[in-house]
N, C-alpha and C positions, 0 to 999 in steps of 0.2 A: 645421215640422220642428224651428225653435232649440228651442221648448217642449217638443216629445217628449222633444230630446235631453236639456234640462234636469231634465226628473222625471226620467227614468231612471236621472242622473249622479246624482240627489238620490235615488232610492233604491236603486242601489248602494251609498252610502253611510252607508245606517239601515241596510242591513243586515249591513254589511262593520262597523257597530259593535256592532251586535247578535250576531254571530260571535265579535266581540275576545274572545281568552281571555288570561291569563295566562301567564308561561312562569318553567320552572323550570330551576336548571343544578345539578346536584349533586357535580362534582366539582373545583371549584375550591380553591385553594391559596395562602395564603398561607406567609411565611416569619417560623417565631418563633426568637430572638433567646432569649428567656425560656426555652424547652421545647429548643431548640436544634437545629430540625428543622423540614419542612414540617407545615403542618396542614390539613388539607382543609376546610369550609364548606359548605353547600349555601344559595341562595337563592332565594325566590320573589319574583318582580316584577309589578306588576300592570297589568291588560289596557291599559292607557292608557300606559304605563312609556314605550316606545319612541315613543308619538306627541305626547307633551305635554313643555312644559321645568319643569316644576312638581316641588317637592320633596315630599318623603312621609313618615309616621311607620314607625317602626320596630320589629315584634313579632320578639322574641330568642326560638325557639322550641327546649325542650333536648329531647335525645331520654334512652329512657333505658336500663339496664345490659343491652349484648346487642345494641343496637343502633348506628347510626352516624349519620352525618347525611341517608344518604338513609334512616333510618326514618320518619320524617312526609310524606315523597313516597312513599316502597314503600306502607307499611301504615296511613297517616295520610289520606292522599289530601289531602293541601294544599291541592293545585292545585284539584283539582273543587268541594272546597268552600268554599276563597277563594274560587271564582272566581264562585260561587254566591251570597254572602252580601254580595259585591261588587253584583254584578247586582241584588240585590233591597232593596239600601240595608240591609241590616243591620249592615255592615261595610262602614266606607270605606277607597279603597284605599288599603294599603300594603305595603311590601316588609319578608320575612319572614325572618333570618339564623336558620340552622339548622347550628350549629357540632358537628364532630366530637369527642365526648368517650371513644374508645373505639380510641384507635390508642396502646401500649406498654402506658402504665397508664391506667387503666379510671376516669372522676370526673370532677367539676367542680372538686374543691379544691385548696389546696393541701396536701404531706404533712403528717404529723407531723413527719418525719425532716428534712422543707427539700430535698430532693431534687427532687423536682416540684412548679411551682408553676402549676399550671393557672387555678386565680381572676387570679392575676396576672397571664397571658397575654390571660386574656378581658377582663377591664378596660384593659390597656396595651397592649395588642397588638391583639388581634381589632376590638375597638367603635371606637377610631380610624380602623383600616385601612377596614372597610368602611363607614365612615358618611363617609370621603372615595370611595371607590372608587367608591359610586351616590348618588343624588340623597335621600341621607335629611336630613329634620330632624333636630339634635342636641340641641334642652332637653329637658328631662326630660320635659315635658308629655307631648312625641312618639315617647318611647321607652316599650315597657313587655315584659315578659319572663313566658313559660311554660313548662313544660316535663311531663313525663308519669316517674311512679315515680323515677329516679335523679333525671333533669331536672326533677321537680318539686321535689327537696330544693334542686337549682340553683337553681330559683326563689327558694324561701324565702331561702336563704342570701344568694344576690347582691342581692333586694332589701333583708332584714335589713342585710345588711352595705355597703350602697351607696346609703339610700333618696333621696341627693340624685339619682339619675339613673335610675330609672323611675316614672311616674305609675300604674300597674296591674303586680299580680303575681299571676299564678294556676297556681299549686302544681296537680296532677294526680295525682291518685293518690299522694301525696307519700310519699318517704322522709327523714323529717323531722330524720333523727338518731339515735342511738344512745339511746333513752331513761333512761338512768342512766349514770354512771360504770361501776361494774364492767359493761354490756354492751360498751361501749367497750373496755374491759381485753380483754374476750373476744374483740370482735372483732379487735384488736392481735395477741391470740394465732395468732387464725387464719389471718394473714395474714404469718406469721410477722414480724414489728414488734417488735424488742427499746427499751422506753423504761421508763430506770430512776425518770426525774425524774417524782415525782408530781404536782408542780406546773404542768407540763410538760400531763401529761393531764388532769388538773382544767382549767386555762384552754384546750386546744385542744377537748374536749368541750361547753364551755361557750360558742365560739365557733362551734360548727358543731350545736349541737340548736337548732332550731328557736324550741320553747318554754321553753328556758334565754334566748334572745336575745330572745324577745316580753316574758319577766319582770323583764330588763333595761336593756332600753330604754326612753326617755322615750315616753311617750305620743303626743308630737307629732311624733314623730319615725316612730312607727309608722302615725299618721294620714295623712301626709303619701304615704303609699302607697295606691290603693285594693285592696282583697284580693277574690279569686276563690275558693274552696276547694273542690275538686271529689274525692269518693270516695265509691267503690262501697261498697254496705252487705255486699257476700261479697267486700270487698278485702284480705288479710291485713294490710293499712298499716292498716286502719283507726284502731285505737288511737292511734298519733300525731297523726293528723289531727284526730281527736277531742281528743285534749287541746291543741292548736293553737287550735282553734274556743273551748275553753273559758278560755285563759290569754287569749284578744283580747278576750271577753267582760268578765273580771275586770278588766279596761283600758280598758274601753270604748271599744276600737277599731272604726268604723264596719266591717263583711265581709261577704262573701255567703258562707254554707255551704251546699255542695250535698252531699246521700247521696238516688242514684239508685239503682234497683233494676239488678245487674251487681259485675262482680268486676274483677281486675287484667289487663286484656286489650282490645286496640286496638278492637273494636267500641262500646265505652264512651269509647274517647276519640274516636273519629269522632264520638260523637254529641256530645262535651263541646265540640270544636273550636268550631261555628260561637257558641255563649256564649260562648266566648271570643275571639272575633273583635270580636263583638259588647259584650262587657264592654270591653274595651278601645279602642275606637273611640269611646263613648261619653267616655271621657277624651279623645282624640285630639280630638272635636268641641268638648271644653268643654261638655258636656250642654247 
């Protein structure tokens, strides 16, 4: 009878782990200091989270204009397919911070005007709070950041602008920037934005286009990031992406560039996720 008992305790077991899924909470809150208000978060945690005391690396996943942080749980399906990509060793596990950029004003930046400083919040505020709040690794190795159209220019920009502290960055559909000066000017207009100082828009344009910042930067400096580049060949971003792919080239910066048949719409990023689960993890292992 102890031996019956004992397989059967032992395969309760395989398959109470074989079951383990993931779990996600989408309306959690911190409090910023910077934006001077609560801000919401959503995080995924993985199937082992709750039964192991082992730390984890950390994918910063942006969502993008229109959306909130539960877009990559609503229409991303996170869960099912972490939990998927987990299970089949293609992605090792880790917990996913999926920040609100779409409560007063609408981004990841900060203004022109200094009024909102949303980058600020996410580097000084958000990435401390929850890299004590759950069991994440903190070097750079363990950290790496994506995001889909708005959230993919987040991408570009916070690793451009930060590459000491993610090891992978893969842009999604990216909106990469305002590709000239005077589109910036236009966009200002439209948003009704009065800035007289031209110096003013020259260096803040030049700080937030993508391939003004790849043009700029040291080479080893852009290295020192692995890149993801993923768009739809019927994406209207295309263009940006395009000349992203080609300013990294003229640099000879190590990238993967994807153009998948698909356009600017979540069925194309469902199928982008699990490469990028998987692009990323492969830094997370140290290949």
């Amino acid at each position: 009878m102890k031996n019956i008992c004992t397989i059967f305790l032992s395969f309760l077991f395989v398959i109470s782990g074989f079951s383990q899924t993931g779990k996600v909470f989408d309306n959690l809150t911190i409090k910023s200091s910077i934006l001077k208000m609560e801000r919401k978060f959503a995080v995924y945690l993985p199937p082992d989270y709750e039964t192991s005391q082992r730390s984890y690396p950390v994918l910063y996943l942006l969502h993008g204009m229109g959306d909130d942080q539960t877009g990559w749980i609503q229409f991303g399906e996170v869960l099912r397919i972490t939990d998927a990509a987990i299970k089949d060793g293609t992605a090792t596990p880790m917990i996913i911070i999926m920040p609100d950029a779409n409560t007063e004003k609408v981004g990841y930046f900060n203004s022109i005007e200094g009024d909102w400083n949303y980058e600020n919040f996410f580097f000084e505020e958000l990435i401390p709070t929850v890299e004590k709040m759950y069991r994440i690794k903190s070097d750079k190795r363990f950290r790496a950041i994506a995001g889909l159209s708005m959230g993919g220019g987040g991408s570009f920009m916070y690793a451009l602008h930060r590459p000491d502290l993610f090891s992978s960055a893969c842009p999604l559909s990216a909106y990469v920037g305002p590709l000239s000066v005077e589109d910036f000017k236009i966009r200002l207009q439209r948003t009704e934005v009065t800035i007289k100082d031209e110096a003013k828009i020259q260096s803040y344009f030049e700080n937030h286009n993508a391939v003004s910042l790849i043009e700029n930067m040291p080479a080893d400096k852009l290295k020192s990031v692995r890149w993801f580049i993923d768009c739809g060949d019927d994406d209207f971003l295309y263009e940006g992406n395009s000349l992203v792919h080609i300013a990294l080239r003229k640099k000879e910066v190590p990238h993967e560039y994807r153009v998948r048949d698909g356009g600017h719409k979540w069925s194309y990023w469902r199928e982008s996720l699990p490469e990028v689960l998987k692009f990323v993890s492969d830094a997370f292992h140290q290949y």
